[in-house]
FIKE-216608 format. One record per residue (C-alpha): residue number from 1; x, y negated, z negated. Coordinates in Angstrom, 2 decimals, always signed. Example, Ala and Ser with C-alpha at 12.3 -4.5 7.8 and 13.67 -1.06 7.14 Angstrom:
<recs>
<rec num="1" u="+12.30" v="+4.50" w="-7.80"/>
<rec num="2" u="+13.67" v="+1.06" w="-7.14"/>
</recs>
This chain:
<recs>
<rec num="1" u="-18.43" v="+83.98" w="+184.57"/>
<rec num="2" u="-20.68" v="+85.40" w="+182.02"/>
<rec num="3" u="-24.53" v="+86.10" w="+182.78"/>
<rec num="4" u="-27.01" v="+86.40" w="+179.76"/>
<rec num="5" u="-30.04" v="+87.00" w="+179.69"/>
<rec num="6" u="-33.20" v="+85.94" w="+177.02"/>
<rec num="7" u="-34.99" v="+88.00" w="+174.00"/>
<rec num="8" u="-38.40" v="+86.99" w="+173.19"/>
<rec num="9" u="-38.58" v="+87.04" w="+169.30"/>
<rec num="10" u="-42.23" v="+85.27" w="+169.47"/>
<rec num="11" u="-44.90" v="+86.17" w="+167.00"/>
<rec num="12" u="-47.76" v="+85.56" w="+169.67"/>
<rec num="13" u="-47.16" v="+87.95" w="+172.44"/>
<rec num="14" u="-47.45" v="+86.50" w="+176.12"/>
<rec num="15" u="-44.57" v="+83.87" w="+176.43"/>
<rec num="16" u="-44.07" v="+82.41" w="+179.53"/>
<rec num="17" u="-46.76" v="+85.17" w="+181.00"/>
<rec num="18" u="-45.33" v="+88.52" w="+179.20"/>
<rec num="19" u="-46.96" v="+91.73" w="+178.89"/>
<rec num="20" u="-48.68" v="+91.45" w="+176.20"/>
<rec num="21" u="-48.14" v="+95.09" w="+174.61"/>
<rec num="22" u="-48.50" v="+96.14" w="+171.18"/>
<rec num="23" u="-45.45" v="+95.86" w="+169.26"/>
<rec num="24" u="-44.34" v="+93.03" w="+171.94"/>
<rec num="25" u="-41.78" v="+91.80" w="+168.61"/>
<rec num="26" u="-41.13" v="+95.02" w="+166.92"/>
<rec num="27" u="-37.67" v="+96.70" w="+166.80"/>
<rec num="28" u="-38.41" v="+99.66" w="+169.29"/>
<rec num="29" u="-39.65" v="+96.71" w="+172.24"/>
<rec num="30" u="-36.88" v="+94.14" w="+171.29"/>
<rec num="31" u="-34.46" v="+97.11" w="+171.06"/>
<rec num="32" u="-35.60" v="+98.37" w="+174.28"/>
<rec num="33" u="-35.61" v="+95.06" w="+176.50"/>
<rec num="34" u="-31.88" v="+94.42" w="+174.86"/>
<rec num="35" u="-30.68" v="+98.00" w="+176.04"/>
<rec num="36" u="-31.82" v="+97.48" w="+179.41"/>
<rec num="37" u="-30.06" v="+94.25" w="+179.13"/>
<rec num="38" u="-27.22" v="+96.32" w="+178.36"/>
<rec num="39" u="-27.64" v="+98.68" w="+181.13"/>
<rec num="40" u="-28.05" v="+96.20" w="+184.33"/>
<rec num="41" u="-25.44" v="+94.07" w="+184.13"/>
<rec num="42" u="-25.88" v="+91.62" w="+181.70"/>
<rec num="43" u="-23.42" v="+90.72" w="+178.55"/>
<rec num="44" u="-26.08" v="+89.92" w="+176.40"/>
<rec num="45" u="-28.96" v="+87.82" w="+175.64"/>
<rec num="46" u="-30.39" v="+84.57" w="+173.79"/>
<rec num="47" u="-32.29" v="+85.02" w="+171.03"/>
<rec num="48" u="-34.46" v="+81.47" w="+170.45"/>
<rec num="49" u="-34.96" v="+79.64" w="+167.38"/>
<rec num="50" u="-37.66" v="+77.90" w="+165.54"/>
<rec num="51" u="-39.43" v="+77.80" w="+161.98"/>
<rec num="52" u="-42.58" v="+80.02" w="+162.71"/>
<rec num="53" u="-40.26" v="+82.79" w="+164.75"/>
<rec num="54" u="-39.16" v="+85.60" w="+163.27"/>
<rec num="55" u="-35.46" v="+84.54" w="+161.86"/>
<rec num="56" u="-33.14" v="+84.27" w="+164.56"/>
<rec num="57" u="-30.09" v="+85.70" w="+162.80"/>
<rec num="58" u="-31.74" v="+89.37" w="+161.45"/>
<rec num="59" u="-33.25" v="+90.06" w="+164.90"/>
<rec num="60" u="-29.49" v="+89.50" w="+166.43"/>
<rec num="61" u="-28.42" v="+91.68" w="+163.47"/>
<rec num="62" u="-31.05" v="+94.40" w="+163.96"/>
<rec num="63" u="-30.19" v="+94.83" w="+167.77"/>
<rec num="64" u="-26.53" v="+94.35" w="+167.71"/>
<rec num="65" u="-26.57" v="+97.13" w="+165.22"/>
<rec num="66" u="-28.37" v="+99.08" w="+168.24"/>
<rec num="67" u="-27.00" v="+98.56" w="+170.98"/>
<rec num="68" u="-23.04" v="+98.92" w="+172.62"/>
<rec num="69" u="-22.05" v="+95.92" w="+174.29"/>
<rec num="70" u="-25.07" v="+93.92" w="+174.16"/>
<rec num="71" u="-23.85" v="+90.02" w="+173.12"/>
<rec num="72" u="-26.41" v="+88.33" w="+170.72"/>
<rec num="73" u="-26.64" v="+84.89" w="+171.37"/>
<rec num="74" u="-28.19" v="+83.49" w="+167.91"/>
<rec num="75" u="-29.40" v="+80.12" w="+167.80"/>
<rec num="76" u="-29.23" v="+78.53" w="+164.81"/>
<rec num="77" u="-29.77" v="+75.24" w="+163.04"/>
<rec num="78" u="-27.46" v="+73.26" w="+160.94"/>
<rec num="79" u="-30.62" v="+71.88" w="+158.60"/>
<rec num="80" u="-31.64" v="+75.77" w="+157.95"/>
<rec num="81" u="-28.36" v="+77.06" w="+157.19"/>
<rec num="82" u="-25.59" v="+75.38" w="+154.98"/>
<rec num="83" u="-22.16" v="+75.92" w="+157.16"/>
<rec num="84" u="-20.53" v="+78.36" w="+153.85"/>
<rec num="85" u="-23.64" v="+80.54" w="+154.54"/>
<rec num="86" u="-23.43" v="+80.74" w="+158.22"/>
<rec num="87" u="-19.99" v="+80.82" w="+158.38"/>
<rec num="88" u="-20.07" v="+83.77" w="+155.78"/>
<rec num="89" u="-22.93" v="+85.95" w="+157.59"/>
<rec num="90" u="-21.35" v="+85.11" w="+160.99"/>
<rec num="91" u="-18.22" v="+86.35" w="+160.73"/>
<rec num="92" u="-19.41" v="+89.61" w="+158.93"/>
<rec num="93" u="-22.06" v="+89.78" w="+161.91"/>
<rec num="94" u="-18.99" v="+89.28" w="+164.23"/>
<rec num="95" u="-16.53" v="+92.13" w="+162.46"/>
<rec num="96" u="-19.37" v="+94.67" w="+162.71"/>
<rec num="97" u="-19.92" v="+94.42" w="+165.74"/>
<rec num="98" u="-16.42" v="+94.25" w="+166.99"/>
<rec num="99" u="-16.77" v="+90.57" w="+168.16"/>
<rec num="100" u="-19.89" v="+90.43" w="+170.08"/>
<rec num="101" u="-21.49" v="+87.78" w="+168.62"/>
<rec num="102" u="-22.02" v="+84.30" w="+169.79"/>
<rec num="103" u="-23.60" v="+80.98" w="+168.51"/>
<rec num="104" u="-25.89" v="+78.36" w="+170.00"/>
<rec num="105" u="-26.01" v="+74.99" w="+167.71"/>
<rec num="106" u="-29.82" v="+73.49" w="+167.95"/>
<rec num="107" u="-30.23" v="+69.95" w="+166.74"/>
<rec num="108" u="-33.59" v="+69.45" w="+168.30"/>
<rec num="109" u="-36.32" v="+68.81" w="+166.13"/>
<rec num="110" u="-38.47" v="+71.22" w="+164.54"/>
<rec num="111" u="-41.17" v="+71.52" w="+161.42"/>
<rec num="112" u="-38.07" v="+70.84" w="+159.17"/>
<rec num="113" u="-40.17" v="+70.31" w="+155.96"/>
<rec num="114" u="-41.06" v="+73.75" w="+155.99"/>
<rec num="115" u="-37.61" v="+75.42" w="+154.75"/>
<rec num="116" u="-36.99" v="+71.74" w="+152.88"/>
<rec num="117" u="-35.29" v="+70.02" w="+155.13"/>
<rec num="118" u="-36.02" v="+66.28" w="+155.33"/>
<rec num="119" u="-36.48" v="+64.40" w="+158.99"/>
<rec num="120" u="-33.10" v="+61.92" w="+159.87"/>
<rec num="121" u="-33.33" v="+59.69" w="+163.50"/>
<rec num="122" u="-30.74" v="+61.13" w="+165.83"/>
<rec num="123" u="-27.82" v="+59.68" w="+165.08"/>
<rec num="124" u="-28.12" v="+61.42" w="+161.71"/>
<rec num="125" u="-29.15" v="+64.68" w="+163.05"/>
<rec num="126" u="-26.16" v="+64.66" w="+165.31"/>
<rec num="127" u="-23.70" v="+63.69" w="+162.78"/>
<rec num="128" u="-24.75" v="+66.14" w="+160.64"/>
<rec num="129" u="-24.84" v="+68.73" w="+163.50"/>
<rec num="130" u="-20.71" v="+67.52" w="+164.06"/>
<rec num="131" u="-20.20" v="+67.94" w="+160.44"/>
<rec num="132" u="-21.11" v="+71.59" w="+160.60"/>
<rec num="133" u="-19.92" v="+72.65" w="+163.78"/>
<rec num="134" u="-16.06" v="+71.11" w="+162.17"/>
<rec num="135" u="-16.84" v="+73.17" w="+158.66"/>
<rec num="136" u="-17.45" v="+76.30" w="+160.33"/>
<rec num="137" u="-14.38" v="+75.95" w="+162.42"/>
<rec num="138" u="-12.68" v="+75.55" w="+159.34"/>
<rec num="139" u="-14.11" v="+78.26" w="+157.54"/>
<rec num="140" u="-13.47" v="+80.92" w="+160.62"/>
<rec num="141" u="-9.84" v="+79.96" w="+161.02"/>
<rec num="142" u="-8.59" v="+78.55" w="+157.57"/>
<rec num="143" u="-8.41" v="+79.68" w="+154.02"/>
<rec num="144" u="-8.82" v="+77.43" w="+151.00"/>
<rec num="145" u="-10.77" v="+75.13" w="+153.00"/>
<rec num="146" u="-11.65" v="+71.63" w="+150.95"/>
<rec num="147" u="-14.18" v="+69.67" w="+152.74"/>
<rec num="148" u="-16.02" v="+66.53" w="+151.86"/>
<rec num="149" u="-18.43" v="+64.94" w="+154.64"/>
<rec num="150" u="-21.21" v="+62.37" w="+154.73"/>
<rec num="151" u="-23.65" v="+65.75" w="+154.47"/>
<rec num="152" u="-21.91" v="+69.06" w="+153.86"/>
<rec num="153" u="-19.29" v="+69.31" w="+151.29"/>
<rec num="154" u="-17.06" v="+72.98" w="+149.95"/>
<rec num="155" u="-14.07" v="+72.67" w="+147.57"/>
<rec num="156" u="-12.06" v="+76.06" w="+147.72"/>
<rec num="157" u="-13.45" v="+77.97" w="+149.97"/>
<rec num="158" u="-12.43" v="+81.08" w="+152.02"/>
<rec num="159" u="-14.76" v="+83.62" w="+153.84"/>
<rec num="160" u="-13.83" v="+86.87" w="+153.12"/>
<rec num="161" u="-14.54" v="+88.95" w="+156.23"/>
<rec num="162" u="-13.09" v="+86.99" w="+159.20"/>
<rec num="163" u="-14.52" v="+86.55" w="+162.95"/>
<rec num="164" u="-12.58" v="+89.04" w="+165.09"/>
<rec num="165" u="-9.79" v="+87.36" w="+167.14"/>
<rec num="166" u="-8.61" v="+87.86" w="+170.68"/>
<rec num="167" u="-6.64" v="+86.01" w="+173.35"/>
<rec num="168" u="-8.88" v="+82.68" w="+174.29"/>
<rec num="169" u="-11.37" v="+83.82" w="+171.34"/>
<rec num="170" u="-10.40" v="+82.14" w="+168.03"/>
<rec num="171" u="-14.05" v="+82.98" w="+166.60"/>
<rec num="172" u="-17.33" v="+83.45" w="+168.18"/>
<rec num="173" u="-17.81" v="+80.53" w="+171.20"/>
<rec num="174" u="-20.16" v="+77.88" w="+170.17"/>
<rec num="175" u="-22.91" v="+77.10" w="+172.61"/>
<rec num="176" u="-24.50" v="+73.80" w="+172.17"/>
<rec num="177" u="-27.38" v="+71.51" w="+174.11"/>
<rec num="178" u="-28.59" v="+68.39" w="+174.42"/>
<rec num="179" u="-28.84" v="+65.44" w="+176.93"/>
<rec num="180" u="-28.61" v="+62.41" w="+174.34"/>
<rec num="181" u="-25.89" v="+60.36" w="+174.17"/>
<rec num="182" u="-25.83" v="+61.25" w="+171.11"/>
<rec num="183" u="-25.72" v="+65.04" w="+171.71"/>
<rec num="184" u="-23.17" v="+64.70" w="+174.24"/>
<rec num="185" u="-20.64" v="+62.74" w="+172.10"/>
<rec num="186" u="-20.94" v="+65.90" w="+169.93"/>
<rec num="187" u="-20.25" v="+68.64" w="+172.83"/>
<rec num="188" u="-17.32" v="+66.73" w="+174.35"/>
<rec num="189" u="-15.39" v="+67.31" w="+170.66"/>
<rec num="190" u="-17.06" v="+70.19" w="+168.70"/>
<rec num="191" u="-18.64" v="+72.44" w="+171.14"/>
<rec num="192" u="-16.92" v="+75.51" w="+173.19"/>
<rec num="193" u="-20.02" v="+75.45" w="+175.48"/>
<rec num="194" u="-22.61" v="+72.80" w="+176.57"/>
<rec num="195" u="-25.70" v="+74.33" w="+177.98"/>
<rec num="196" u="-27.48" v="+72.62" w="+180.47"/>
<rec num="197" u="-31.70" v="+73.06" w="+182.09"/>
<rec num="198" u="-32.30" v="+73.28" w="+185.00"/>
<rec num="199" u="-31.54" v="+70.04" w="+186.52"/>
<rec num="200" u="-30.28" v="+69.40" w="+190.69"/>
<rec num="201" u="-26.92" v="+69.85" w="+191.40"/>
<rec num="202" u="-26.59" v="+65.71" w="+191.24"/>
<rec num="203" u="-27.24" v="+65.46" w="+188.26"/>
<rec num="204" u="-25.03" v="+68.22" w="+186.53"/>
<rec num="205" u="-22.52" v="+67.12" w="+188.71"/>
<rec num="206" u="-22.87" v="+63.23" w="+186.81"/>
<rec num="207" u="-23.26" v="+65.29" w="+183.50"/>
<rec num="208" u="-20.25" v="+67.17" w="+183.76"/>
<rec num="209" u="-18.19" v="+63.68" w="+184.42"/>
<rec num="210" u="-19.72" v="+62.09" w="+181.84"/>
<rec num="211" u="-18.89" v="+65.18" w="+179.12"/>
<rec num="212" u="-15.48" v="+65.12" w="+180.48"/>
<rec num="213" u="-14.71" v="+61.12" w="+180.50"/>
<rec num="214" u="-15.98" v="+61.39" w="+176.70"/>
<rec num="215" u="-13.35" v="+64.51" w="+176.06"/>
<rec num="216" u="-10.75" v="+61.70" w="+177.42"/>
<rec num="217" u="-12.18" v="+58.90" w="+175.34"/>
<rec num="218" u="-13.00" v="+60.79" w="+171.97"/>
<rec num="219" u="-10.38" v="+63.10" w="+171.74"/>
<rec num="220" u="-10.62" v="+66.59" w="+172.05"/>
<rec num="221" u="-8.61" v="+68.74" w="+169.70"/>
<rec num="222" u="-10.07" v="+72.14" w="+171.89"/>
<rec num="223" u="-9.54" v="+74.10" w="+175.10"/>
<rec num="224" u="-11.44" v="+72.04" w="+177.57"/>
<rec num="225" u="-15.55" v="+72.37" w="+176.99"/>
<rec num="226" u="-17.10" v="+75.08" w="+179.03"/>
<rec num="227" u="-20.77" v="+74.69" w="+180.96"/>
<rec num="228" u="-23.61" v="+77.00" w="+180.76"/>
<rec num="229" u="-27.37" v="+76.40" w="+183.03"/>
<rec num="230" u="-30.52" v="+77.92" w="+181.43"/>
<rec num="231" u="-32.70" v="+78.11" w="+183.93"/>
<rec num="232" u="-35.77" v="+80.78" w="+185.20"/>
<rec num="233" u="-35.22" v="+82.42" w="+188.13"/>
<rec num="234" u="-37.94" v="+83.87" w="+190.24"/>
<rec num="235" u="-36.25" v="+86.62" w="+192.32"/>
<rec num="236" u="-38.38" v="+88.87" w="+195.33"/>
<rec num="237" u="-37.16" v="+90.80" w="+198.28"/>
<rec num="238" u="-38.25" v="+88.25" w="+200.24"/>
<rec num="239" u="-38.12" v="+84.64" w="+200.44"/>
<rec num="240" u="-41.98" v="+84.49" w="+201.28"/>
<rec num="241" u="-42.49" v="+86.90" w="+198.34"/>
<rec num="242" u="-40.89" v="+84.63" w="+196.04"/>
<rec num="243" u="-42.77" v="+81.51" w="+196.68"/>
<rec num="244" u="-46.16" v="+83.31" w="+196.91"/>
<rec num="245" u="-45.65" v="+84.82" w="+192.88"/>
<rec num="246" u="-44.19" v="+81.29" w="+192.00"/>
<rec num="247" u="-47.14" v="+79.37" w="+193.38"/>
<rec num="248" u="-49.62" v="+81.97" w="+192.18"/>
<rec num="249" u="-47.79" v="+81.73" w="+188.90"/>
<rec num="250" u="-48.38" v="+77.95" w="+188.82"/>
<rec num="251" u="-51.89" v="+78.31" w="+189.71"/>
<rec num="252" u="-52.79" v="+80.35" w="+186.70"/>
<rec num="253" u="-50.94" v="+77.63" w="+184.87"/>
<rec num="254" u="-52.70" v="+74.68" w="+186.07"/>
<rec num="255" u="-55.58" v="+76.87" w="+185.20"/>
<rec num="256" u="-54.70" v="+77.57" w="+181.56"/>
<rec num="257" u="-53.25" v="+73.83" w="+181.82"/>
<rec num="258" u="-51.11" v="+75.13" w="+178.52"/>
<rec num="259" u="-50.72" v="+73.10" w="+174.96"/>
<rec num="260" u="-47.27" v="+71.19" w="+174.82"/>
<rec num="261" u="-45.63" v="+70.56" w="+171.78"/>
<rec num="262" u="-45.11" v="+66.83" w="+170.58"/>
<rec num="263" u="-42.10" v="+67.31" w="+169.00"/>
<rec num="264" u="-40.27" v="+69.29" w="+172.14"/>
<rec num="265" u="-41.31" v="+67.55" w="+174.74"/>
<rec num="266" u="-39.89" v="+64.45" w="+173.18"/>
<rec num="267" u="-36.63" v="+65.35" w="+173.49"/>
<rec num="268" u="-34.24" v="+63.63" w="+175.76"/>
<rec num="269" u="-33.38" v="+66.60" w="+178.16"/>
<rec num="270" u="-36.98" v="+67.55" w="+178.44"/>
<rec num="271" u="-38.04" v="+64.19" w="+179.69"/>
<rec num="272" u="-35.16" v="+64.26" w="+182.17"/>
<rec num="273" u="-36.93" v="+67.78" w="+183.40"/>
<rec num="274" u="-40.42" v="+66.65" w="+183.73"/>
<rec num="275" u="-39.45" v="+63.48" w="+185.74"/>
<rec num="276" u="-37.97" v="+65.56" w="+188.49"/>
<rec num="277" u="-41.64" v="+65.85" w="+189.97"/>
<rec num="278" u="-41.52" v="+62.71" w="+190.89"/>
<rec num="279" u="-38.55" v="+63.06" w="+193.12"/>
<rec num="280" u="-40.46" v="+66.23" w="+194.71"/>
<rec num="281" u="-41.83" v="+69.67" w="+194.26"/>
<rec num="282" u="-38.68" v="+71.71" w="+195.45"/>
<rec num="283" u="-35.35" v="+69.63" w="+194.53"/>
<rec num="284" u="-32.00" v="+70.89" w="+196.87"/>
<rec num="285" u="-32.91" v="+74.07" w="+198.31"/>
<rec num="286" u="-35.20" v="+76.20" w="+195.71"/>
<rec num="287" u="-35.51" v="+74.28" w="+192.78"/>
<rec num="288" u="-39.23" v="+74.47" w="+191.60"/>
<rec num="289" u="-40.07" v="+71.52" w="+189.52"/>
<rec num="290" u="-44.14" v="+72.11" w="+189.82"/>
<rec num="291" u="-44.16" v="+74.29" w="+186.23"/>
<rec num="292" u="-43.28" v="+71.33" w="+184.48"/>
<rec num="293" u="-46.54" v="+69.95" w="+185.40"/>
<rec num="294" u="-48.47" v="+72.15" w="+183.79"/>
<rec num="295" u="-47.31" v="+73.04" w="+180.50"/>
<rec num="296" u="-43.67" v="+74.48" w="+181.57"/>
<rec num="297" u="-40.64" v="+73.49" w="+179.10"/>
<rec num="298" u="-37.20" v="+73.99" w="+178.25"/>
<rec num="299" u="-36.01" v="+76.64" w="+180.31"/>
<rec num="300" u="-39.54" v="+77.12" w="+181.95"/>
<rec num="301" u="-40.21" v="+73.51" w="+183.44"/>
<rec num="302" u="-37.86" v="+73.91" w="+186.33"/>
<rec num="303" u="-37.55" v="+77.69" w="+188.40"/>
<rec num="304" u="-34.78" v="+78.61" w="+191.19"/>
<rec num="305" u="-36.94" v="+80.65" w="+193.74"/>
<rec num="306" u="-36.04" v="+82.99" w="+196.75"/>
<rec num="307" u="-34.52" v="+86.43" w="+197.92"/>
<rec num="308" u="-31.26" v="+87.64" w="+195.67"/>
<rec num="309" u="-28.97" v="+86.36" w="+198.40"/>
<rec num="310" u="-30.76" v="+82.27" w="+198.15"/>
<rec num="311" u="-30.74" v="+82.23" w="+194.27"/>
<rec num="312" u="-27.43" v="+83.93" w="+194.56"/>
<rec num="313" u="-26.22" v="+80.91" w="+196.79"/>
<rec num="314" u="-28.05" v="+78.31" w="+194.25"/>
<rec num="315" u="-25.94" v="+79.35" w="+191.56"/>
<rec num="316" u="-22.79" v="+79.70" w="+193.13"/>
<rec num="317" u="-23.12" v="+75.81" w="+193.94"/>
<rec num="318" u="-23.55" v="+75.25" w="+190.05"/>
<rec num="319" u="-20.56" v="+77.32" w="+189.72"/>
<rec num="320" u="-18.40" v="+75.46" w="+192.07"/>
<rec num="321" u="-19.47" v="+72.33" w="+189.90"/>
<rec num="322" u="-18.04" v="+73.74" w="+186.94"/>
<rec num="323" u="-20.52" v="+75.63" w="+185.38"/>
<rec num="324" u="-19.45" v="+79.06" w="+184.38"/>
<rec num="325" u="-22.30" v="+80.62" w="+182.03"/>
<rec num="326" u="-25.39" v="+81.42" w="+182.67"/>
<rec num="327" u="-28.84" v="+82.22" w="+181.02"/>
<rec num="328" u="-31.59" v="+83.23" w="+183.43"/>
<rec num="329" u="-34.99" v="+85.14" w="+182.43"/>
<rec num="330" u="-38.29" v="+85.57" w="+184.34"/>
<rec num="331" u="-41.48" v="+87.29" w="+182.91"/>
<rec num="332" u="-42.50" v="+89.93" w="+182.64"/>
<rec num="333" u="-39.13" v="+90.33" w="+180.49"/>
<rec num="334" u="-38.77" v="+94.00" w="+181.08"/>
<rec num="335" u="-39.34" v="+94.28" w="+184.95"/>
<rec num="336" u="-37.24" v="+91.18" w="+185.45"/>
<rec num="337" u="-34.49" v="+92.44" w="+183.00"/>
<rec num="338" u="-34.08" v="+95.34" w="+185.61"/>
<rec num="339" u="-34.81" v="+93.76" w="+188.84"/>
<rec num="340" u="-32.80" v="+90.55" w="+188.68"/>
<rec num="341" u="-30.01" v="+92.65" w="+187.01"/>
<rec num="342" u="-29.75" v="+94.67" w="+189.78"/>
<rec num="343" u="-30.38" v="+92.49" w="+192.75"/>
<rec num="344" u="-28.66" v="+89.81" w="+191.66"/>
<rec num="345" u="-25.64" v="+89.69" w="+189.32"/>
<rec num="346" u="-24.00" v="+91.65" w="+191.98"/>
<rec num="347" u="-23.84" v="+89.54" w="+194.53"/>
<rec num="348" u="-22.46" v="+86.75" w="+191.91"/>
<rec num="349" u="-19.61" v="+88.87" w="+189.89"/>
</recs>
């Protein structure tokens, strides 16, 4: 199993209820919060994406360049990158840094007009997202590669500095997400991972047979796609102690009754999220679906809450489902860095 953990590279400071310090995105805070990443446990971290962020790919750069073992998890989008670009800066990233680097694929929507990319429906967005998830395969593993899709086209090329290689690792693993059908048809071919949020154990369980019926039906060419859950988990000493920050935690939510963004909460897998409420405020044995209510998304609309030893037990049903990555993160980022590090990854590895 691998256990990551999440970088806030926001330019307004307070996400998801963060200190917010001075210097909350500057190089000594970012390269602090991934070195205690480093130094409780975890293999690395996610670094989010999004026009109006600080660029993804140089904050992965920046800290990978500080840090020892620390694995950058760079999400990046096939509209703001051309796949002989990525492919190029990726695999330099990757030999630098003696093959720590990893990839998450976002096809979600975002203000695409601002680095000139131009709005498609989603089967467009997806087949474009296929095209370059097949060119930078190509690029990482081939030389003289001659490519000619619907969107992305290269005649000739070869990258020059290669990903490094090791048994089971061809190139940096590909993370990917999305609930679509659409999305889905993608990960059961192209991806090496398929992220899922923080859904009940039902309905990964239907998710995972779904992804691997369509591996059957469409063909993989791959080792057999891999499952990761990004999810928040709210870990105390106690299980009374856990419920009382998460429900205070809520409160001041409801209270601030927070802004949601059109364009993300439109997406497929974050309608699937917010209509877990209706089947209940705690789904199986700890799984919180009351921030979704009140501004909570992505990762944040759903929280697994309790001692170490009950999230501990939530995610080693995931696990026994198939799921063998995972993302967690609670705020404040740098207490929870150390205190879920060290209370709970051992009782999973």
């Amino acid at each position: 199993m691998s256990f990551l953990w999440y970088l806030p590279n926001q330019v307004e400071p307070g996400h998801r209820g963060d200190d917010t310090v001075q210097g909350h995105n500057g190089i000594d805070r970012l390269t602090e919060l991934a070195r205690l990443a480093e130094d409780h446990g975890w293999d690395g971290a996610l670094i989010g994406t999004g026009w109006g962020r600080p660029d993804t790919f140089t904050v992965a750069t920046a800290l990978a360049a500080r840090t020892t073992t620390f694995q950058p998890l760079a999400a990046i989008r096939p509209g703001y990158w051309h796949p002989a670009h990525f492919a190029s800066a990726a695999s330099t990233l990757d030999q630098l840094t003696g093959g720590r680097l990893l990839i998450n694929i976002v096809s979600g929507q975002d203000n695409l007009a601002a680095y000139g990319d131009s709005e498609g429906d989603q089967p467009q967005r997806y087949a474009r997202t296929k095209e370059f998830l097949q060119l930078v395969r190509r690029l990482w593993t081939e030389e003289d590669v001659t490519y000619a899709g619907e969107y992305f086209a290269v005649t000739g090329s070869t990258v020059a500095t290669r990903p490094v290689v090791r048994p089971g690792r061809p190139h940096p693993k590909l993370y990917f997400g999305g609930a679509s059908d659409a999305a889905q048809r993608v990960a059961a071919t192209d991806a090496d991972v398929q992220l899922f949020w923080g859904e009940p154990l039902d309905g990964i369980a239907a998710r995972i047979a779904r992804l691997r019926e369509l591996e059957n039906e469409l063909g993989r060419e791959h080792p057999p796609l891999e499952f990761g859950l990004r999810i928040t988990t709210l870990v105390r000493d106690t299980s009374e102690q856990a419920w009382a920050d998460a429900e205070a935690k809520v409160a001041k939510m409801a209270e601030a009754q927070g802004k949601r963004d059109g364009l993300w909460f439109r997406a497929e897998g974050q309608q699937r999220l917010l209509a877990l409420a209706e089947r209940g405020e705690v789904l199986d044995d700890n799984l919180y679906t009351a921030p979704g209510k009140y501004g909570g998304g992505g990762a944040g609309t759903t929280w697994l809450v309790g001692s170490p030893d009950e999230v501990a037990k939530s995610l080693r049903k995931y696990r026994e489902l198939g799921v063998t990555h995972f993302i967690l993160s609670d705020t404040p980022y740098r207490e929870e860095t150390v205190r879920i590090g060290d209370q709970l990854l051992p009782l999973l590895n």
